[in-house]
N, C-alpha and C positions, 0 to 999 in steps of 0.2 A: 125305815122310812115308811112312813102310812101309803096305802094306795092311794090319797087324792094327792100325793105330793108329785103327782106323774107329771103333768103339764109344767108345775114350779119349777121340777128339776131340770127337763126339756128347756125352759124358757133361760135356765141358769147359765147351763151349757151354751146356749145359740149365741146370747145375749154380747158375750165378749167378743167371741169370734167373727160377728157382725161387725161391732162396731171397727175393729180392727181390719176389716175388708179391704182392699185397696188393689188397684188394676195395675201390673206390671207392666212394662211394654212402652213404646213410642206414641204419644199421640199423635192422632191424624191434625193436619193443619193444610185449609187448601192453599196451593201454592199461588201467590201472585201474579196475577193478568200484566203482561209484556206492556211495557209503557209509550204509546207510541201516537203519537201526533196525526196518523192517517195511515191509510192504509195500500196506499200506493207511493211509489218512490218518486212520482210527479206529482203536482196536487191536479184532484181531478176538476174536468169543466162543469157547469152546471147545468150543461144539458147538450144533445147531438141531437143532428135533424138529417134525417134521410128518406127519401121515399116517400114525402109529402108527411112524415111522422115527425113529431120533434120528441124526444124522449128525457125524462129530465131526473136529476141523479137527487137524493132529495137526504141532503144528512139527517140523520138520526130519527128517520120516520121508521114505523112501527111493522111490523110484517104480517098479513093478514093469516088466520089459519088455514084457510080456504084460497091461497095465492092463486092459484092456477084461472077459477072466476075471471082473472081480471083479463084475460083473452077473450072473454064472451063470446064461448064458442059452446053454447049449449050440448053439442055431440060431446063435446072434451069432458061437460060439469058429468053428464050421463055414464062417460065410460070411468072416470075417476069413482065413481058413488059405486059404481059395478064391483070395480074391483077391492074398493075396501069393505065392502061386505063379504067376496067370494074368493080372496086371492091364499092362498094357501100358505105363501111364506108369511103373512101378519099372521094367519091363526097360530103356525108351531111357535112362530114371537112370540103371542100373547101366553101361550100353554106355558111358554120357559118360563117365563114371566108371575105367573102363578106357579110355578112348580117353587121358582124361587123364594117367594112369599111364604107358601106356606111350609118350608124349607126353616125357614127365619122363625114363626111363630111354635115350632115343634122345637130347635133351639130354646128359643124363651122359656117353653115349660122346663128346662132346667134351674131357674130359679126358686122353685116351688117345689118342696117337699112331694118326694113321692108316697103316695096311701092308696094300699091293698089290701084285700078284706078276705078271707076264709072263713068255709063252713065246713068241718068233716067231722064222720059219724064213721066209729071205728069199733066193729064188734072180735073183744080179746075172750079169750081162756089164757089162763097164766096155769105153766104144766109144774109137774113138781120140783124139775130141773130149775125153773127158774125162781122157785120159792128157795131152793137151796141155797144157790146163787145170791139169794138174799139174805142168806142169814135164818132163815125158817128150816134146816135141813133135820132137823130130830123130829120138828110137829110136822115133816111133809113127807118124811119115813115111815110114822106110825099110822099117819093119816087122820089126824087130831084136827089136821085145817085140809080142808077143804074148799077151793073157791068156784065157783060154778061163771059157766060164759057170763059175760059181761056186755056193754055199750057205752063206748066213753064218745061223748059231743066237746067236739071243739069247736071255738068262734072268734077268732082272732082278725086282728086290726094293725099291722104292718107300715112302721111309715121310716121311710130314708132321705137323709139328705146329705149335702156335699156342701157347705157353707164355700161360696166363691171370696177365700179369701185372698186370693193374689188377681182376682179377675179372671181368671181364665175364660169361666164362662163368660161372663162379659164382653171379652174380645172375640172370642166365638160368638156368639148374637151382632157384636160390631162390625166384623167380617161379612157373615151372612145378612146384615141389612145393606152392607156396600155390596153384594153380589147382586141381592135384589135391585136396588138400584142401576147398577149397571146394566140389568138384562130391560128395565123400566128404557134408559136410554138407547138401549140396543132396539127397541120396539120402537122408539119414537125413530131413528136412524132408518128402521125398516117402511115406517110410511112415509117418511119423505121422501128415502131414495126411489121406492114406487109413485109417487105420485110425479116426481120429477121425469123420469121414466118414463110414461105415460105422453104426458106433455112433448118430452123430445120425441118421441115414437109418433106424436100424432104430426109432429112439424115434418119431421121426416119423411112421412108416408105424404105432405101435401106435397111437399117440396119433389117427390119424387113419381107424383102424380101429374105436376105441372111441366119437369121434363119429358115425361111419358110421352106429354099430347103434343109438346116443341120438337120430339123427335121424330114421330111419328108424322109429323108436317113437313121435317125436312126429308124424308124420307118417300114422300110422297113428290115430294120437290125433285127430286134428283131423279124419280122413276121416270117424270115427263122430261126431265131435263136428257135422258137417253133415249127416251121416244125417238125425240125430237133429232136429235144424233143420228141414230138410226136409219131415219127417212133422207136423213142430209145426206150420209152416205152412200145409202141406197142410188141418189142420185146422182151422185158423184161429187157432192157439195163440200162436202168436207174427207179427212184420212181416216182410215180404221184407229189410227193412234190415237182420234180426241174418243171415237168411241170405247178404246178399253181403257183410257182413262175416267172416263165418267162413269164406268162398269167398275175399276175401283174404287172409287168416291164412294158410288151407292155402296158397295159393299162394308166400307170402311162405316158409313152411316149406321145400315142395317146391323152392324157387329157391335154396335152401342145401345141397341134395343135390351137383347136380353138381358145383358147383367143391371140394367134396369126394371124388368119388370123383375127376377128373381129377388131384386132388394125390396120390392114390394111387396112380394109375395111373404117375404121372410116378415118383414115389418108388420104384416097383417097377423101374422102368424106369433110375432111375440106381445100383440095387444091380447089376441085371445089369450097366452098362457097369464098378462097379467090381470085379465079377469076371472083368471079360473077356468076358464073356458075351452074346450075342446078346437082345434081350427073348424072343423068341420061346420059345427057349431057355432059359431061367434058371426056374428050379419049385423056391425057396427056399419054402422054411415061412414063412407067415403071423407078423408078429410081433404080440404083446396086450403092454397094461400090464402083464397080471398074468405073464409069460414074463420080465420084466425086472426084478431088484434092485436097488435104489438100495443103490453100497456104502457102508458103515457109518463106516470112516474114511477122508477123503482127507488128502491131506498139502499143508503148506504149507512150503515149502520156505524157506531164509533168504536174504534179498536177494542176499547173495555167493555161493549157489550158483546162481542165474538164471544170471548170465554163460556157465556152463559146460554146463548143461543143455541151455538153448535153441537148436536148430540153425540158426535161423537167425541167432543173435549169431555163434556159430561162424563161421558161412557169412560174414557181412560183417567177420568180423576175420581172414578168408583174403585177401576181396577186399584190406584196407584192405596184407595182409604184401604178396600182390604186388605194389601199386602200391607198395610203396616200396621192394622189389630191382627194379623198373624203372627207379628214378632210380637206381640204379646203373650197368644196362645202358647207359639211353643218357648216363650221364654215362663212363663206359670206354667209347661209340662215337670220343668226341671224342680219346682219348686215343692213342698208335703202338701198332702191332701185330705184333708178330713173328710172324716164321714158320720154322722149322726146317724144312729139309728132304734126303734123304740118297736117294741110288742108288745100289745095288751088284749087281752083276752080272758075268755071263759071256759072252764073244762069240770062237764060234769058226768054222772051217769041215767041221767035225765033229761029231756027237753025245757022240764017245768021247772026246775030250780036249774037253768043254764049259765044264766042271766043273775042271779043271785049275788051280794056281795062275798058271800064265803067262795066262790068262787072266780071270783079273779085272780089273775095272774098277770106279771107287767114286768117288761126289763129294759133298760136305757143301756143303750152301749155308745162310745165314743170310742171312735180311730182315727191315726195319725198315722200317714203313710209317705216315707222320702226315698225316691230313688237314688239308691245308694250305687249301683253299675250297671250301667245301657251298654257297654260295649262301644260306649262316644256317640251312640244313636241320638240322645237327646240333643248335645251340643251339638252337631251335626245338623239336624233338622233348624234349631235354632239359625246357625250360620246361613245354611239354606233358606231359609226365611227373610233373613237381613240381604241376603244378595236379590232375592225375590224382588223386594223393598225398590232395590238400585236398577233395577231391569225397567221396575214399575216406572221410579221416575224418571227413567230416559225415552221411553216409552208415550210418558204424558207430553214432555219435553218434546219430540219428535210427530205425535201428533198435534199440537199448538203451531209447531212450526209451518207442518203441511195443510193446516187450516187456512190459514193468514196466506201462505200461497194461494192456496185456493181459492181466497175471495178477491186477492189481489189478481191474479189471471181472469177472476169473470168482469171484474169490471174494467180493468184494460181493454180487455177482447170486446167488451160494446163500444168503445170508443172508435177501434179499427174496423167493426163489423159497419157503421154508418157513412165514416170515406170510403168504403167497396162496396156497400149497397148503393151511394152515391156515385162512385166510377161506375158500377151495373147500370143504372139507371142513366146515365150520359152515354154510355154506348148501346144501350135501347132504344134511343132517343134518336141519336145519330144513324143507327143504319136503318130506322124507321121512315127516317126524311131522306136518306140515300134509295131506298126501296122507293118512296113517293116519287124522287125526282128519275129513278130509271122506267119506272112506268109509265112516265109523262114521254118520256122519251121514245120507250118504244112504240105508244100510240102514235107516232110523228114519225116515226120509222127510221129515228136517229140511232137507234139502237138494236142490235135482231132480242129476240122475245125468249134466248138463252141468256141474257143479259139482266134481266126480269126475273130467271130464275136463281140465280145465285144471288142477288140481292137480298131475294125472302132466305134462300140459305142461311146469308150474312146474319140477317135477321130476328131468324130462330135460336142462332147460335148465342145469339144476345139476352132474346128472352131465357134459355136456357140457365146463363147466370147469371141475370138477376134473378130470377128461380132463387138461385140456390144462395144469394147473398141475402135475400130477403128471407128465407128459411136460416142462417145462420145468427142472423140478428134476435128474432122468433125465439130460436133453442138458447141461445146463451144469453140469453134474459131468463128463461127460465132456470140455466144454471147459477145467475147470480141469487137470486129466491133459494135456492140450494145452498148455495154454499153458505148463506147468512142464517140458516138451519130453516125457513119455512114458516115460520111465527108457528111451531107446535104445540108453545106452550099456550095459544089462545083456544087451542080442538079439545073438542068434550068428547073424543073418537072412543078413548078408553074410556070406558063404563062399566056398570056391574050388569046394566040390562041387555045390554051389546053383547059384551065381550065375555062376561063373569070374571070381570077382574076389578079390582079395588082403585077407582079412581086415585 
């Protein structure tokens, strides 16, 4: 064969073995969205009104990227922007995230012929022993030949490949783009669950700032309400008995303080970690009820858009694609394996005739390689592979399921969260005007003026929970925005200028 037949022959070789290519293994197919008419086992109302709010449930409206906004509570848009620039679990997200990518792309180069290139300069003396050795043994005895050191220049050009004829590779690049994928969903699951996070923590910290100063008033309530005891006693007005009962009151009051302010303290203490932030460090603005809107409409999205929303169905219908280009991988391990391989180069005793056509040199090899005994290893992994497969889809199955819970608990719970802000809000009301009418009273001295004080008790205890009814309405609106996945796919958050990751 002439030396320019090198490429003809290469191209003879590949030529078949290409077309004949074909991927073993199960194709991935995503599984079908649960067919379901709503997503509650009631049909829901189209709106609940509590607390002078009416809230309204708005089918198949769209989910904003930026959801949290719609509290207009500027302190909240500030500490949410904080922390996805500086929170430390989205960076290692994103880093996996790139690790997986380019995971994927170094994969890929397996499609493509590998080509390596040498240069070596190799200075020989050939002794007499090895002229013997070659058949020169009488002209290397007498000393009739003599060869003196030498320089031979090599420059060679190296190329291999593995033509993917069962796929293997294929389903390895298949696998590793469903990985990457998955870790894409797993990053988007990481800033929702953080921004959501946030949101509850700031409701929390109002809500828990509002009982703060309701306790702190009844407690101040009951200090005079023992004063007052006291001097009665002293007088002989009243028994020691109403005074160490009002001595446990207060106590029973004041023993409600700390583990209040400690939840505060903790709450202050996990907005710093989700901005990054050190406690010491962190001098975010205070958050109140009245700093936060409950918004007006949220949306209830239609069963068949859950699937696609939620990042972590996403995430487990990545897992479920790669286990099943696995059973391809290790069903193409079992299978022969070619290998192409080709050298061409140059060998001279010169630099300047290196390159010359009297010195070329070129050789094609083809191999064919079948595992003939693994020891069961390969069928083995195979099998393990296919069970992988079964794991995966009970798995997808199991998260779909706990999904559609999920969003089925957050929209119920605002329906009961408006009749208990609404009960709050009537017994706020009521001991408001019971407090009005006992102070009218004891100005008129129909009443003594401990009478006066337990009303505002009454009172407090009211604002107390609606406190806490109107911070639970707050939080689980912002859990239903969660669990309908946060409209992610509308954030340009992942960037290559941001983040250096590939949109």
């Amino acid at each position: 064969m002439k030396p320019t037949g090198f490429l003809p022959a290469l191209l003879a070789v590949l030529g078949p073995v290409l077309l004949a290519a074909c991927a073993v293994g199960p194709d991935y197919h995503p599984p079908a969205p649960p067919s379901l008419a709503s997503l509650t086992p009631s049909p829901l109302p189209t709106s609940s009104s509590a607390g002078g709010m009416t809230q309204n449930f708005v089918s198949a409206q769209d989910i904003s990227g930026d959801w949290w906004t719609l509290f207009h509570s500027p302190e909240l848009n500030n500490l949410i922007d904080a922390a996805l620039a500086s929170n430390p679990t989205l960076t290692a997200a994103q880093n996996t995230l790139l690790e997986a990518e380019e995971n994927l792309r170094a994969e890929q180069g397996a499609f493509a012929p590998s080509v390596s290139g040498s240069f070596q300069g190799e200075r020989e003396r050939i002794s007499a022993a090895e002229l013997a050795s070659a058949g020169q043994t009488g002209a290397a005895s007498s000393g009739n030949i003599s060869i003196p050191p030498f320089t031979l220049y090599n420059a060679t050009l190296s190329l291999s490949y593995a033509p993917d004829v069962f796929g293997g590779v294929r389903r390895q690049v298949e696998s590793l783009a469903a990985q990457s994928d998955y870790q894409r969903y797993e990053l988007e699951a990481s800033y929702l669950a953080l921004t959501a996070n946030i949101v509850t923590a700031a409701v929390t910290e109002a809500s828990l700032n509002a009982q703060i100063a309701a306790t702190r008033q009844i407690i101040a309530i009951e200090q005079r309400q023992l004063t007052i005891l006291n001097t009665q006693f002293n007088l002989g007005g009243v028994p020691m008995a109403n005074v160490l009962s009002e001595q446990a009151t207060l106590a029973s009051a004041q023993a409600t303080l700390p583990p209040l302010e400690s939840s505060l303290a903790q709450e202050r203490n996990q907005l710093a970690d989700y901005t990054g932030a050190l406690p010491p460090d962190f001098n975010a603005a205070d958050f109140t009820l009245a700093s936060l809107t409950l918004p007006q409409d949220v949306p209830v999205s239609l069963p068949s858009a859950i699937i696609a929303q939620r990042p972590d169905i996403a995430a487990a219908a990545a897992q479920l694609h790669e286990a099943t280009a696995n059973v391809g991988v290790a069903t193409a391990n079992m299978l022969p394996e070619i290998t192409l391989s080709a050298d061409v180069g140059h060998d001279a005793l010169t630099t300047a005739t290196l390159f010359t056509p009297q010195t070329l040199a070129w050789d094609l090899i083809g191999q064919i390689t079948q595992p003939i005994f693994e020891g069961g290893a390969l069928s083995a992994k195979r099998q393990a592979s296919i069970d992988a497969l079964r794991a995966a889809a009970a798995q997808y199955q199991s998260t779909v399921l706990g999904a559609f819970q999920n969003v089925a608990d957050a929209l119920q719970v605002l329906q009961f969260d408006a009749a208990t802000l609404n009960a709050a809000d009537a017994a706020t009301a009521a001991a408001a005007k019971s407090l009005a009418v006992t102070q009218d009273q004891v100005s008129l001295g129909g009443q003594p003026f401990t009478a006066e004080l337990t009303a505002q008790t009454t009172y407090q205890n009211a604002v107390i929970n609606q406190a806490k009814a109107r911070a639970a309405r707050l939080a689980d609106t912002a859990a239903l925005f969660q669990a309908l996945g946060g409209g992610w796919w509308h954030r340009q958050d992942v960037t290559r200028q941001c983040c250096g990751l590939i949109p």
